[in-house]
VMD Tcl script that builds the backbone (N, CA, C; Angstrom):
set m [mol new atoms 543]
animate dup $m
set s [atomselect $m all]
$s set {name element resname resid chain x y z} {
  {N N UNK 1 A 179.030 92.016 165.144}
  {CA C UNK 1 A 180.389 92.377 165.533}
  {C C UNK 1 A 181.185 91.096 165.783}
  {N N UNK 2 A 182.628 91.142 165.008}
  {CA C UNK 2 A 183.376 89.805 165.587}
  {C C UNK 2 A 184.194 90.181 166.147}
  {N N UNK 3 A 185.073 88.963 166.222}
  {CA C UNK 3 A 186.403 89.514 167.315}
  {C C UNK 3 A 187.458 90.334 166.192}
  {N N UNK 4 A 188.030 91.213 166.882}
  {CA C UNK 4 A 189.273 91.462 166.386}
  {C C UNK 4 A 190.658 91.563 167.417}
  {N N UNK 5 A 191.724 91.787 165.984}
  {CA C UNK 5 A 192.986 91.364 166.888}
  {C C UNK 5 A 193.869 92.529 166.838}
  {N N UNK 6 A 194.505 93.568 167.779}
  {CA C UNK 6 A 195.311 94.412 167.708}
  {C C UNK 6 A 196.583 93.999 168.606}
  {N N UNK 7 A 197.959 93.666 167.703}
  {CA C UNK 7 A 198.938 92.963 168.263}
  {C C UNK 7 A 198.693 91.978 168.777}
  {N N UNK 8 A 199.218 91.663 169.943}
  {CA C UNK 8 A 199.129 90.382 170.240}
  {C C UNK 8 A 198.004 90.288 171.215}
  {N N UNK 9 A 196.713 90.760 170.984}
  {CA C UNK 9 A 195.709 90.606 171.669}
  {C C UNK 9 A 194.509 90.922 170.998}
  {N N UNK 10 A 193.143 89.934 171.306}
  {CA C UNK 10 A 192.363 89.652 170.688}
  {C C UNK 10 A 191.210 90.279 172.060}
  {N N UNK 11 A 190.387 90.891 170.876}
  {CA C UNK 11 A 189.150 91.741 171.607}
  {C C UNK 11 A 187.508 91.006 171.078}
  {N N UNK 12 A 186.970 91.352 172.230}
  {CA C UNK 12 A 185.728 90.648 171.649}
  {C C UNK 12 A 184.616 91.868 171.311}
  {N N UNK 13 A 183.097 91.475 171.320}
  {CA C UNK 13 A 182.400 93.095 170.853}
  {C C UNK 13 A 181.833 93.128 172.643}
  {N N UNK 14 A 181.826 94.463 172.831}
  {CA C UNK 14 A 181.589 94.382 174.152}
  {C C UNK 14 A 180.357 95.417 174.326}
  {N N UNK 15 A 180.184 96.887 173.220}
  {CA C UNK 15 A 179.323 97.164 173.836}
  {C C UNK 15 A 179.204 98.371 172.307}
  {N N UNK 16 A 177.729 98.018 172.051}
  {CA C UNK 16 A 177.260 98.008 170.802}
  {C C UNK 16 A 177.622 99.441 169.976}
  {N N UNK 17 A 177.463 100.462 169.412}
  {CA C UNK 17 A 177.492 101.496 168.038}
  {C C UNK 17 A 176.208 102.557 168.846}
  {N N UNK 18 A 174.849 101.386 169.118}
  {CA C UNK 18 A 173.518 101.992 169.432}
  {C C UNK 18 A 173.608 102.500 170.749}
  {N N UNK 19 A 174.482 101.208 171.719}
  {CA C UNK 19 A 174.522 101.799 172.982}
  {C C UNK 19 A 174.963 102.996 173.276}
  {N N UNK 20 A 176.215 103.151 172.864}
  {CA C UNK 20 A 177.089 104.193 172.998}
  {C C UNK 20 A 176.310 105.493 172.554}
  {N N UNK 21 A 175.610 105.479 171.459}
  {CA C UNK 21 A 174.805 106.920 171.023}
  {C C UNK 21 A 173.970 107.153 172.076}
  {N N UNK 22 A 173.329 106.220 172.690}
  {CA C UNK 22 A 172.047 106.175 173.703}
  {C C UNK 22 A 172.860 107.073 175.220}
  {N N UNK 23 A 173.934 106.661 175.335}
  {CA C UNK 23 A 174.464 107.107 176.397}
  {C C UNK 23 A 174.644 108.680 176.697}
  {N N UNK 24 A 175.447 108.641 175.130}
  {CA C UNK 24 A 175.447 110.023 174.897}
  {C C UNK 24 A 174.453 111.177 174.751}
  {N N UNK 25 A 173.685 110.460 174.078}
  {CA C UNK 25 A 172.311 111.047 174.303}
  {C C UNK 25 A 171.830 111.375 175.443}
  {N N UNK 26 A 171.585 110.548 176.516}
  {CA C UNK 26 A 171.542 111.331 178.007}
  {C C UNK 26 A 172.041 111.722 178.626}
  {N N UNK 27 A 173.531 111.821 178.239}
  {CA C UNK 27 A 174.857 112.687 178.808}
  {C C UNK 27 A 174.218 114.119 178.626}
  {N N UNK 28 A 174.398 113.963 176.731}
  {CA C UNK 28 A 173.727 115.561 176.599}
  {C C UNK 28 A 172.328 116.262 177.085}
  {N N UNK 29 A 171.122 115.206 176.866}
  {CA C UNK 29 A 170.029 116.108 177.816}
  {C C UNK 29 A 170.874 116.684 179.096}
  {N N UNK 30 A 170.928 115.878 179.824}
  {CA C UNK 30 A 171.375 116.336 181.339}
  {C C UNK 30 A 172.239 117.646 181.266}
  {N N UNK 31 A 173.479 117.493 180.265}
  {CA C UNK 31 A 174.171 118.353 180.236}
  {C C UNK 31 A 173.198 119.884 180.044}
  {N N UNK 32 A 172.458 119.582 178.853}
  {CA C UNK 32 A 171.850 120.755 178.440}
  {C C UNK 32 A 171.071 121.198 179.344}
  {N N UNK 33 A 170.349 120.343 180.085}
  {CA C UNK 33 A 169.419 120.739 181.246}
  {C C UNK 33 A 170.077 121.451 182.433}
  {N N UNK 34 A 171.263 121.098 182.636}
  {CA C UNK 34 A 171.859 121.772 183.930}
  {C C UNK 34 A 172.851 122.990 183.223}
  {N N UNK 35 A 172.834 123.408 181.973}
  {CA C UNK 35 A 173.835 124.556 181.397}
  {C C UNK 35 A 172.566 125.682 180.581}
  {N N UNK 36 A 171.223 125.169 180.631}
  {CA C UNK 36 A 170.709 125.958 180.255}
  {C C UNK 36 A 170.370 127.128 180.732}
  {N N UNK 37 A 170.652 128.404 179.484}
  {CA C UNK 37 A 170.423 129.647 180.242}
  {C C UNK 37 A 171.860 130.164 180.648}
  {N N UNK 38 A 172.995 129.221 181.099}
  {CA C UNK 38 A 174.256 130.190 181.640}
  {C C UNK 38 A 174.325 131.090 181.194}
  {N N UNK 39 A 174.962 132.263 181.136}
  {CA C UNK 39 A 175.831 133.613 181.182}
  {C C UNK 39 A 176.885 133.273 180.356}
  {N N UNK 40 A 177.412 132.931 181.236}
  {CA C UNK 40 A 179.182 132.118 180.963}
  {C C UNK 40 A 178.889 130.885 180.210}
  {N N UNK 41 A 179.566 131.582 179.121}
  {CA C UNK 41 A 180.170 130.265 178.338}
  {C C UNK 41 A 181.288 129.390 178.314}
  {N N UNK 42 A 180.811 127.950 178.671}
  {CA C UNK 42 A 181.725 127.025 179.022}
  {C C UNK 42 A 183.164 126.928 178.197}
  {N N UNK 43 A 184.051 126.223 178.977}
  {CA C UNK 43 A 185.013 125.926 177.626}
  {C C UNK 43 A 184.979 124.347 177.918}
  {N N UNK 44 A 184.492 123.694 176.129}
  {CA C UNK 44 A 184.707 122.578 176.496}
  {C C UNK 44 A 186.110 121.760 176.450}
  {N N UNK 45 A 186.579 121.315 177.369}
  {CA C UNK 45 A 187.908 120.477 176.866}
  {C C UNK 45 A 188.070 119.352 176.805}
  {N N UNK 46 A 188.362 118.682 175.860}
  {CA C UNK 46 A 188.648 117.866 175.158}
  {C C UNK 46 A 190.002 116.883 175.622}
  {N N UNK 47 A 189.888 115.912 176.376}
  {CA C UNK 47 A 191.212 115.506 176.573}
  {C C UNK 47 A 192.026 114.365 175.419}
  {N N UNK 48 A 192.646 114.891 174.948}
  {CA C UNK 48 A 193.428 114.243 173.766}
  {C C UNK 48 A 194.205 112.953 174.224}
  {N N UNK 49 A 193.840 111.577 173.503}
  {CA C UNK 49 A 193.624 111.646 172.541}
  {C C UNK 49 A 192.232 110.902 172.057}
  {N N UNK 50 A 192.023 110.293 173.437}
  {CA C UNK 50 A 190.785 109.245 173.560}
  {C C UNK 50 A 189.806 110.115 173.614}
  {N N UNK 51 A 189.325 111.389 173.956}
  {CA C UNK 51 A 187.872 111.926 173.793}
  {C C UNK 51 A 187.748 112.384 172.440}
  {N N UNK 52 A 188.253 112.446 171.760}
  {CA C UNK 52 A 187.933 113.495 170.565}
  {C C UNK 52 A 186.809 112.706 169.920}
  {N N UNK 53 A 186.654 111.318 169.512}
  {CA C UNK 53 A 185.171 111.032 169.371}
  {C C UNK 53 A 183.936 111.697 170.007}
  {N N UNK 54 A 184.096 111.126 171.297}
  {CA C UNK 54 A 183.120 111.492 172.225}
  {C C UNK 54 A 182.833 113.039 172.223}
  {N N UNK 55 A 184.049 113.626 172.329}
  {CA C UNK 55 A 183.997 114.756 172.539}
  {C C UNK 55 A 183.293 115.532 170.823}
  {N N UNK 56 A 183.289 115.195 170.572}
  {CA C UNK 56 A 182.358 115.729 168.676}
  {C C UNK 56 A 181.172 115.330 168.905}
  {N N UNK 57 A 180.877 113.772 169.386}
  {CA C UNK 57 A 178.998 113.005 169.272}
  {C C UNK 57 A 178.868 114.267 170.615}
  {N N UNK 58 A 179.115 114.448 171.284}
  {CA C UNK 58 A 178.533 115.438 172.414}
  {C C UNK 58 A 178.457 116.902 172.124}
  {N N UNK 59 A 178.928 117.322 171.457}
  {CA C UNK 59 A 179.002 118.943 171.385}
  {C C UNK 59 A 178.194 119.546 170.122}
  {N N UNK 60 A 177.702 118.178 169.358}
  {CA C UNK 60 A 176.757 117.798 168.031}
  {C C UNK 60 A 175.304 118.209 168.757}
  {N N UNK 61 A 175.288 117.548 169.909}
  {CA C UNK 61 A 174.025 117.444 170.610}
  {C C UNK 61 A 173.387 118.675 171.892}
  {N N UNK 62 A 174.595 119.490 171.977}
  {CA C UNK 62 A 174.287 120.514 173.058}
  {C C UNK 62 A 173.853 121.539 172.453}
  {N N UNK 63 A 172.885 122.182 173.258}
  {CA C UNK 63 A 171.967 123.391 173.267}
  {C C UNK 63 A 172.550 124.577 173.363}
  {N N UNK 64 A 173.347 124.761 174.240}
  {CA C UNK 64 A 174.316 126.082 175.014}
  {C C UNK 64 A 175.711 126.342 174.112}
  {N N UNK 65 A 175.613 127.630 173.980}
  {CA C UNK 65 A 176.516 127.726 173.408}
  {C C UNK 65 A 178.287 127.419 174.309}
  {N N UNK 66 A 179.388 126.979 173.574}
  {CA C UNK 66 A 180.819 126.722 174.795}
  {C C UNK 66 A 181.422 126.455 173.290}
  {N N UNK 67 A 182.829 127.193 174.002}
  {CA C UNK 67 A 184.182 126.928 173.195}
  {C C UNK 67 A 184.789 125.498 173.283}
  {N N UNK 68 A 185.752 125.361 172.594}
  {CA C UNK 68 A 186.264 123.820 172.785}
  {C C UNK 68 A 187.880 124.499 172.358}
  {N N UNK 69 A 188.097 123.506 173.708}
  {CA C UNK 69 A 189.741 123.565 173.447}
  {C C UNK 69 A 190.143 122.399 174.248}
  {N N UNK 70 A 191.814 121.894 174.065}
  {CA C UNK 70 A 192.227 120.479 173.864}
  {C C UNK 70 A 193.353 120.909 174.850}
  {N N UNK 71 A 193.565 119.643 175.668}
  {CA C UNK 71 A 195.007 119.371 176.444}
  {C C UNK 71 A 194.991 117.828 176.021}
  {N N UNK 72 A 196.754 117.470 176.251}
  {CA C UNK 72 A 196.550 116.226 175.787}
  {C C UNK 72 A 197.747 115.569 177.040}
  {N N UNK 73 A 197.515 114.753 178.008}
  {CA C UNK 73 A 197.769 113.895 179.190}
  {C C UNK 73 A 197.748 112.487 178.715}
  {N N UNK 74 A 199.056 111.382 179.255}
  {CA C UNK 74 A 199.156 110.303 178.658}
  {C C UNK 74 A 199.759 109.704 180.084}
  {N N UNK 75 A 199.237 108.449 180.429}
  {CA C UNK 75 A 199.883 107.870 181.257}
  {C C UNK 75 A 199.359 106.077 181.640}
  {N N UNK 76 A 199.170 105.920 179.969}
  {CA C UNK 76 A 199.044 104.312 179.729}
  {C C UNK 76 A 200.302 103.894 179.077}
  {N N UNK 77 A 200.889 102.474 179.248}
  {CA C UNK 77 A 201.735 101.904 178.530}
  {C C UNK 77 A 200.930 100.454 178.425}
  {N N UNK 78 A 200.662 99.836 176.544}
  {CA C UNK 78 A 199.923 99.256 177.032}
  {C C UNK 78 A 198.597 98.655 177.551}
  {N N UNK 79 A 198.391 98.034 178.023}
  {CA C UNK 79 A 197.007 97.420 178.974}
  {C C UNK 79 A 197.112 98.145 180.177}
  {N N UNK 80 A 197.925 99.224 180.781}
  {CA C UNK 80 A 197.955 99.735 181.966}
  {C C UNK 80 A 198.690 100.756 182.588}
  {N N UNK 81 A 197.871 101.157 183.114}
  {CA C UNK 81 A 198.054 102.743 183.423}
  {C C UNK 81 A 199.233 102.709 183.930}
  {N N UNK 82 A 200.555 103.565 184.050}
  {CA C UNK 82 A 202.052 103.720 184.409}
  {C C UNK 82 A 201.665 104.061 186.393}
  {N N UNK 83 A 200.650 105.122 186.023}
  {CA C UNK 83 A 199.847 105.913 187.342}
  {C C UNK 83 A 201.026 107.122 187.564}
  {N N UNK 84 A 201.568 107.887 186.282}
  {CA C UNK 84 A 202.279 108.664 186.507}
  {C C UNK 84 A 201.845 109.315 184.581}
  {N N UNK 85 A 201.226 110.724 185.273}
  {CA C UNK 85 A 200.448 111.350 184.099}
  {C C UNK 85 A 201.199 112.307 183.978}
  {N N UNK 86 A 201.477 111.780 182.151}
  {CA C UNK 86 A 202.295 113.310 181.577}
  {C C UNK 86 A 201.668 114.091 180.887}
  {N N UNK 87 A 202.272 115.107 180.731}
  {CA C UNK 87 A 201.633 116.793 179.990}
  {C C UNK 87 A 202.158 116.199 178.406}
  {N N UNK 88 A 201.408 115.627 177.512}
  {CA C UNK 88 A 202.121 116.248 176.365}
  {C C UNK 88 A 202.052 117.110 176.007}
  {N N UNK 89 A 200.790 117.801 175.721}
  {CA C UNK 89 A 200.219 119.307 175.167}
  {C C UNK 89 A 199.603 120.152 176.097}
  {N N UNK 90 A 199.725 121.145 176.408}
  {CA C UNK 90 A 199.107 121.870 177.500}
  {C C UNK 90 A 197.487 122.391 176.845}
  {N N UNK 91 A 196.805 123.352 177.553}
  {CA C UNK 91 A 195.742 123.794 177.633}
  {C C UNK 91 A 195.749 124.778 176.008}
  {N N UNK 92 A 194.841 124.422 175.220}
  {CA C UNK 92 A 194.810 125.534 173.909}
  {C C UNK 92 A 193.689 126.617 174.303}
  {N N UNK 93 A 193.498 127.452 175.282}
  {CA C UNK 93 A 193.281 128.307 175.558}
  {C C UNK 93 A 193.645 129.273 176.903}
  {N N UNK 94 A 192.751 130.093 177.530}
  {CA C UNK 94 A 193.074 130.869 178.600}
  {C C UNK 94 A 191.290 130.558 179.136}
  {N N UNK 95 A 191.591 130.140 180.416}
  {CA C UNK 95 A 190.130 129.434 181.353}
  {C C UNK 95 A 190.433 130.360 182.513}
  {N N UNK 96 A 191.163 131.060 182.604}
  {CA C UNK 96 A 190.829 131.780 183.887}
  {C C UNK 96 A 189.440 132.612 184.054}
  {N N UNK 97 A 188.895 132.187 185.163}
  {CA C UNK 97 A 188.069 132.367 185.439}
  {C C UNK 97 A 186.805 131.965 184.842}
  {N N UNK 98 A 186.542 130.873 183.923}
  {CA C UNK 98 A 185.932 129.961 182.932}
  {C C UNK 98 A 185.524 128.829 183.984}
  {N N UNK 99 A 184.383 128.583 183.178}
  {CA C UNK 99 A 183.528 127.278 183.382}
  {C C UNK 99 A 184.215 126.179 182.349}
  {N N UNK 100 A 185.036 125.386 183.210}
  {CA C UNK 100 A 185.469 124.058 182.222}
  {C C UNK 100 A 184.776 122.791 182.164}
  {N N UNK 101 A 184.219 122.206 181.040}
  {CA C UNK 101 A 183.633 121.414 181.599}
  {C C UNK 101 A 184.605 120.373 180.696}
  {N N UNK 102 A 185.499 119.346 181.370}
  {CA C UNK 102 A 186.474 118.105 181.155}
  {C C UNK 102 A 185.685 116.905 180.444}
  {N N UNK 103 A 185.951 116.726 178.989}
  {CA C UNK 103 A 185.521 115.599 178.490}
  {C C UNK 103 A 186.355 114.617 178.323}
  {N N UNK 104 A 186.030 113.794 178.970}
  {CA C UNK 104 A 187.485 112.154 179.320}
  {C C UNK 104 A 186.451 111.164 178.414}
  {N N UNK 105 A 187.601 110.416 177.572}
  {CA C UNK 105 A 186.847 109.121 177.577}
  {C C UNK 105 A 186.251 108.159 178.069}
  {N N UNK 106 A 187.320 108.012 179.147}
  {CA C UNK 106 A 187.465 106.755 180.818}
  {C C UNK 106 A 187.935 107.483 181.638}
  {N N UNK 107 A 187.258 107.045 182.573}
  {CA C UNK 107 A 187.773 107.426 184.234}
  {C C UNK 107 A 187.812 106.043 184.684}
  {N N UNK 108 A 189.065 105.088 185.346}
  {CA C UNK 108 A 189.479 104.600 185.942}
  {C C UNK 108 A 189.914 104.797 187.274}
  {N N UNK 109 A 191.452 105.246 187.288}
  {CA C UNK 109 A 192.012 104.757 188.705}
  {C C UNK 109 A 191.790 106.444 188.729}
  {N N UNK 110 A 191.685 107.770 188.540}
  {CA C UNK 110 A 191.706 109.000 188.494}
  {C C UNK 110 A 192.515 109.713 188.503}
  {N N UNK 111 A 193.756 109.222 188.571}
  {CA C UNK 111 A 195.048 109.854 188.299}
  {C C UNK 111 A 194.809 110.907 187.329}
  {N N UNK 112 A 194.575 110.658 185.984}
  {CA C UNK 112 A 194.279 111.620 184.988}
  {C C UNK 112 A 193.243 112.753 185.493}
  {N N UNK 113 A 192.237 112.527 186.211}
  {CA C UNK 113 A 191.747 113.651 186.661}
  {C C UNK 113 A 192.112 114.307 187.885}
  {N N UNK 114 A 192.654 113.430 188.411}
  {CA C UNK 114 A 193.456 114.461 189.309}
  {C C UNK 114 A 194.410 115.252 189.234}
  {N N UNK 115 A 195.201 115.106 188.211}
  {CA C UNK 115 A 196.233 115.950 187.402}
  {C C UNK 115 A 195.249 117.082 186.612}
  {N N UNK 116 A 194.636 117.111 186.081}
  {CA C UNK 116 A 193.554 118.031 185.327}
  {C C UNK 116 A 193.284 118.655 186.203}
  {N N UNK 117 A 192.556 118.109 187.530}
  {CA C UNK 117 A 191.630 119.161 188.114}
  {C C UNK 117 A 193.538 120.270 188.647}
  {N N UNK 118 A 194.278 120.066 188.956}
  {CA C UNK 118 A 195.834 120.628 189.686}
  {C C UNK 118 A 196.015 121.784 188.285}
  {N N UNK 119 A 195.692 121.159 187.442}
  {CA C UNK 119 A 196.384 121.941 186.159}
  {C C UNK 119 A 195.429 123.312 185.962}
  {N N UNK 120 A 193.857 122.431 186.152}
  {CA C UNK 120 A 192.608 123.548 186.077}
  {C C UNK 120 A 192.765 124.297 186.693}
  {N N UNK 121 A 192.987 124.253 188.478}
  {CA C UNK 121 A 192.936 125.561 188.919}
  {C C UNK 121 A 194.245 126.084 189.006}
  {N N UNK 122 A 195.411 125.941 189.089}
  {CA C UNK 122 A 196.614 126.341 188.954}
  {C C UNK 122 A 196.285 127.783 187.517}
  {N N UNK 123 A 195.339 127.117 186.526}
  {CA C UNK 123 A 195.324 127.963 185.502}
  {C C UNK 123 A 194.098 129.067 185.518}
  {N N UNK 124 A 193.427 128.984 186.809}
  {CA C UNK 124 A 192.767 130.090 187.139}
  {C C UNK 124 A 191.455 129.533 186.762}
  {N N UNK 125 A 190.583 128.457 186.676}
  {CA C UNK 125 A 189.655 128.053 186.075}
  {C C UNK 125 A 188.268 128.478 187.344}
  {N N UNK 126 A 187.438 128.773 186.636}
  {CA C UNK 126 A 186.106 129.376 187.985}
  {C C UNK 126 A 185.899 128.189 188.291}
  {N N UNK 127 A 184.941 127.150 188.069}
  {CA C UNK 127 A 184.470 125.811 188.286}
  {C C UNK 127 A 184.853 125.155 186.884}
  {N N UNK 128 A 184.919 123.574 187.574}
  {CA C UNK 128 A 185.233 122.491 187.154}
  {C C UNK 128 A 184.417 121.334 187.163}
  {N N UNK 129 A 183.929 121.479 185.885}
  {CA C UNK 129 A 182.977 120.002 185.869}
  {C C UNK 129 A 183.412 118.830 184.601}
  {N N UNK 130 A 183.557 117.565 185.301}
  {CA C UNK 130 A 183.809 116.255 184.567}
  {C C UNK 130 A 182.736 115.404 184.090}
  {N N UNK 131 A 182.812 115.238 182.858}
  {CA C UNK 131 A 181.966 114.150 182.102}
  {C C UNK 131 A 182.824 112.882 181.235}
  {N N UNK 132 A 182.562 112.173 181.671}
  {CA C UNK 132 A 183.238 110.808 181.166}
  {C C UNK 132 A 182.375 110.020 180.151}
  {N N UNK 133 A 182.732 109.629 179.051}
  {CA C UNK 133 A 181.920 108.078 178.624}
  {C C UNK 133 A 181.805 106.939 179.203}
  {N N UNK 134 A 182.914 106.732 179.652}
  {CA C UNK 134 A 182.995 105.244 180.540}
  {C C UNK 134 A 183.376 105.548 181.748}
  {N N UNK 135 A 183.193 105.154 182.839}
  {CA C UNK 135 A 183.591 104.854 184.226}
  {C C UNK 135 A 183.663 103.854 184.829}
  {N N UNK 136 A 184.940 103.577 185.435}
  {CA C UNK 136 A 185.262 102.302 186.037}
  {C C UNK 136 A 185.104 102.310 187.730}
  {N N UNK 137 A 184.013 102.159 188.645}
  {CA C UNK 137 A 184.014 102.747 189.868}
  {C C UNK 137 A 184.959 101.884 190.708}
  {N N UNK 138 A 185.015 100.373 190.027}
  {CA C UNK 138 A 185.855 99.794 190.643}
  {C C UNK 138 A 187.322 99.903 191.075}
  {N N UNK 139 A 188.115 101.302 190.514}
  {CA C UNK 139 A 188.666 101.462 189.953}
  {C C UNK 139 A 189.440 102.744 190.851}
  {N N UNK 140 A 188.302 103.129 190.990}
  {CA C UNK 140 A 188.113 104.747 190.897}
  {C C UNK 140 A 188.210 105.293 192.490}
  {N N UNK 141 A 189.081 105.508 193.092}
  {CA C UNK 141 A 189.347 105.969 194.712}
  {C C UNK 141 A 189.312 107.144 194.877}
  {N N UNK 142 A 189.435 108.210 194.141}
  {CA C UNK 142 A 190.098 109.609 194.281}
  {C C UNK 142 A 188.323 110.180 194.560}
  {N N UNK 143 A 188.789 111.454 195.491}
  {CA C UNK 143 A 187.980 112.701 195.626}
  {C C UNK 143 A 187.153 113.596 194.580}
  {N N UNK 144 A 187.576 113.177 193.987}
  {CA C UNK 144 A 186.900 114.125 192.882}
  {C C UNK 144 A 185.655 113.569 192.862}
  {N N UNK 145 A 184.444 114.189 192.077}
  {CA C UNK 145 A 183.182 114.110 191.880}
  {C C UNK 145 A 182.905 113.646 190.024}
  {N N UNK 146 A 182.974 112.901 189.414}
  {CA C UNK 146 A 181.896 112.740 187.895}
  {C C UNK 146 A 181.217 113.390 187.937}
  {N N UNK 147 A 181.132 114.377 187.290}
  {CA C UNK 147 A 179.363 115.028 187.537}
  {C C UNK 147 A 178.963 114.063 186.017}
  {N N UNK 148 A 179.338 113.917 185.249}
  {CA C UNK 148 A 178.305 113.360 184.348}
  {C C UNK 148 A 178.960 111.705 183.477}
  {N N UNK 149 A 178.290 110.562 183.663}
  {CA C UNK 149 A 178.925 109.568 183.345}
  {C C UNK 149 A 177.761 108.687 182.326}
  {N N UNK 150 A 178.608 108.612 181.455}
  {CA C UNK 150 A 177.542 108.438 180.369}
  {C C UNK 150 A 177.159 106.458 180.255}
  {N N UNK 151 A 178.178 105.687 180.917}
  {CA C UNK 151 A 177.993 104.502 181.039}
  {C C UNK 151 A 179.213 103.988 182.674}
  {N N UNK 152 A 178.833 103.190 183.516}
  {CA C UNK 152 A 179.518 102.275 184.208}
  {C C UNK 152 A 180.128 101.259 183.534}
  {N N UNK 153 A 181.223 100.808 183.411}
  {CA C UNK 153 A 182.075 99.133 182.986}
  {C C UNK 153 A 182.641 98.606 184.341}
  {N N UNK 154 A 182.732 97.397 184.184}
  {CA C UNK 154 A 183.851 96.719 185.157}
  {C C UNK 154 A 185.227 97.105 184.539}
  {N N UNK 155 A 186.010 96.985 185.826}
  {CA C UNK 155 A 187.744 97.041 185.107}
  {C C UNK 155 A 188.480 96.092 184.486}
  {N N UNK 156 A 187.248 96.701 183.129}
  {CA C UNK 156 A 188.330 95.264 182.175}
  {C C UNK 156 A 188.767 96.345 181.036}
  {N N UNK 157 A 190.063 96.411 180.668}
  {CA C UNK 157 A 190.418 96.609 179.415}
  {C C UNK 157 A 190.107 96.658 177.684}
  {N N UNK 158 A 189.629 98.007 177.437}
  {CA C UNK 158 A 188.102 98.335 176.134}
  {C C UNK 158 A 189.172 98.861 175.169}
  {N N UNK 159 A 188.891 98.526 173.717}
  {CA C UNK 159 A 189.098 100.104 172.869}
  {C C UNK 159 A 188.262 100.073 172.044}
  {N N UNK 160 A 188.173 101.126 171.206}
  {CA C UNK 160 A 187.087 101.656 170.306}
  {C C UNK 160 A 186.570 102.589 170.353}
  {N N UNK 161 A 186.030 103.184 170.116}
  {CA C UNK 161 A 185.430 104.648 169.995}
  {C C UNK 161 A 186.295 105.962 170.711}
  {N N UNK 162 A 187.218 105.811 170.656}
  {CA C UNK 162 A 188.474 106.798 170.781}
  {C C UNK 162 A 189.243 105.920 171.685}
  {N N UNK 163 A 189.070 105.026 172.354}
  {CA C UNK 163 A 190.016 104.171 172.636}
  {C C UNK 163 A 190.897 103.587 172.377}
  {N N UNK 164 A 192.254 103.403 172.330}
  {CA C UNK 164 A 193.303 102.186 172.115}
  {C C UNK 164 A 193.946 101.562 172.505}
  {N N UNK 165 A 194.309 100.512 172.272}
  {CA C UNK 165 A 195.537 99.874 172.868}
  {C C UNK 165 A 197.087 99.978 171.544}
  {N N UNK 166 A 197.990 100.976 172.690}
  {CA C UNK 166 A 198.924 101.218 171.699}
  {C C UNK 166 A 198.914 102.063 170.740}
  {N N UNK 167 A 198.114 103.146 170.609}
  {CA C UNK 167 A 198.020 103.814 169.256}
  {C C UNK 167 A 196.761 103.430 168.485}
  {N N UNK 168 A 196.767 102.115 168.720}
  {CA C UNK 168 A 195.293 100.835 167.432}
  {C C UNK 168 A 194.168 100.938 167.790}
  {N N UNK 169 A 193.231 100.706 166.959}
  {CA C UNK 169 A 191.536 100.456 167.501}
  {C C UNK 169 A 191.037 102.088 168.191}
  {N N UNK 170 A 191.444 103.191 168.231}
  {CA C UNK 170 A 190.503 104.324 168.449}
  {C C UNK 170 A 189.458 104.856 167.474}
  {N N UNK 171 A 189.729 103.956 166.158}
  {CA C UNK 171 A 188.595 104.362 165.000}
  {C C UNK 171 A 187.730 103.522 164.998}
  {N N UNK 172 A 187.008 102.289 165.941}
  {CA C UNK 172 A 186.111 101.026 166.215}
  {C C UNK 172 A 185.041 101.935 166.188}
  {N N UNK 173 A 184.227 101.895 165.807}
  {CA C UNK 173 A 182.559 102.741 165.941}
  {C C UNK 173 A 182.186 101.808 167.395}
  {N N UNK 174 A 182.832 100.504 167.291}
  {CA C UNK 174 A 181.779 100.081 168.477}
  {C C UNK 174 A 182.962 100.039 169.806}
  {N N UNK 175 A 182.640 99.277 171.049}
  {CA C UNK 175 A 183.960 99.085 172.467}
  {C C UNK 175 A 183.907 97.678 172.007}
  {N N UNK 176 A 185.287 97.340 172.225}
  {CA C UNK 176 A 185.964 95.833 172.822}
  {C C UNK 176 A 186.492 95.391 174.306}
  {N N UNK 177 A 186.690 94.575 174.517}
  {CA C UNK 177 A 186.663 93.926 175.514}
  {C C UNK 177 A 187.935 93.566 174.972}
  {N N UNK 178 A 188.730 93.346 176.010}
  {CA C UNK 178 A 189.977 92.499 175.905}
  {C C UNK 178 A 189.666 90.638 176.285}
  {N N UNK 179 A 189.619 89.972 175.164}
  {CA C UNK 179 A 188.948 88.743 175.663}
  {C C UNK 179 A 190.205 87.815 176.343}
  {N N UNK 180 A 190.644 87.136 177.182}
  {CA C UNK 180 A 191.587 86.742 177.896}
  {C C UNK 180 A 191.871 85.196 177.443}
  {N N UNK 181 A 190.639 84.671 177.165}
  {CA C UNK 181 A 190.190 83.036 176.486}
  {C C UNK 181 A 191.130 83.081 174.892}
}
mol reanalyze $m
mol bondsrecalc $m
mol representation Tube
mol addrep $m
């Protein structure tokens, strides 16, 4: 992996193609292990626009049967979060009374999930469970619970694997690093 450059910023390779499958891979045991057998079928959601990778390598790998449906929340400009999360697209289904289980790319500062979880039950949702690819704990102040985190980062600035900066780099198979040097 070399560096690459999206606008005026240069990324280094930060975290490998293999890793990332490996992660996921024990995202999904776990997942499957704690959904095996439900009743209720989950709905998975998909938060647009950074999970939709993740959100496919994971739902490739689960046992249990769950619907998938998409909301799409934006509140980066940039290298950094505004910390004021908008609705672009609302919920593509009806979760009342549904098992949601929230697939985020990153969890950072939690703004974004704290707006989700307001939106979830406002929309009648039974329980609410979050799975992230990346998590930033450094980051991360809010109440809410991860139930499932498929890797820890420091709070440094990544794209790739549904990630971007600006629109760029969410098709990287592998993560970048924002290199500062």
């Amino acid at each position: 992996m070399e560096h690459i450059k999206i606008f005026d910023k240069t990324f280094r390779p930060y975290i490998s193609h293999e890793e990332i499958i490996e992660a996921i891979d024990r995202v999904a045991a776990k997942m499957n292990e704690d959904f095996k057998g439900t009743a209720d079928i989950p709905v998975i959601l998909c938060v647009l626009n950074g999970s939709i990778i993740f959100t496919a390598e994971l739902m490739q790998r689960l046992d249990f049967q769950c619907e998938l449906a998409s909301i799409k929340l934006s509140s980066y400009s940039g290298t950094k979060s505004t910390g004021c999360v908008q609705t672009a697209m609302g919920l593509t289904c009806d979760i009342k009374g549904r098992k949601v289980i929230v697939i985020e790319d990153i969890v950072d500062t939690g703004n974004t999930i704290v707006r989700l979880d307001s939106i979830l039950r406002e929309a009648g949702a039974a329980e609410i469970t979050i799975c992230t690819l990346l998590f930033k704990p450094d980051s991360y102040d809010k109440d809410i619970h991860i139930d499932y985190i498929a890797k820890e980062i420091p709070n440094d600035f990544i794209v790739g694997f549904g990630l971007d900066y600006d629109g760029l780099g969410r098709g990287l198979k592998e993560i970048y690093v924002i290199d500062e040097n």
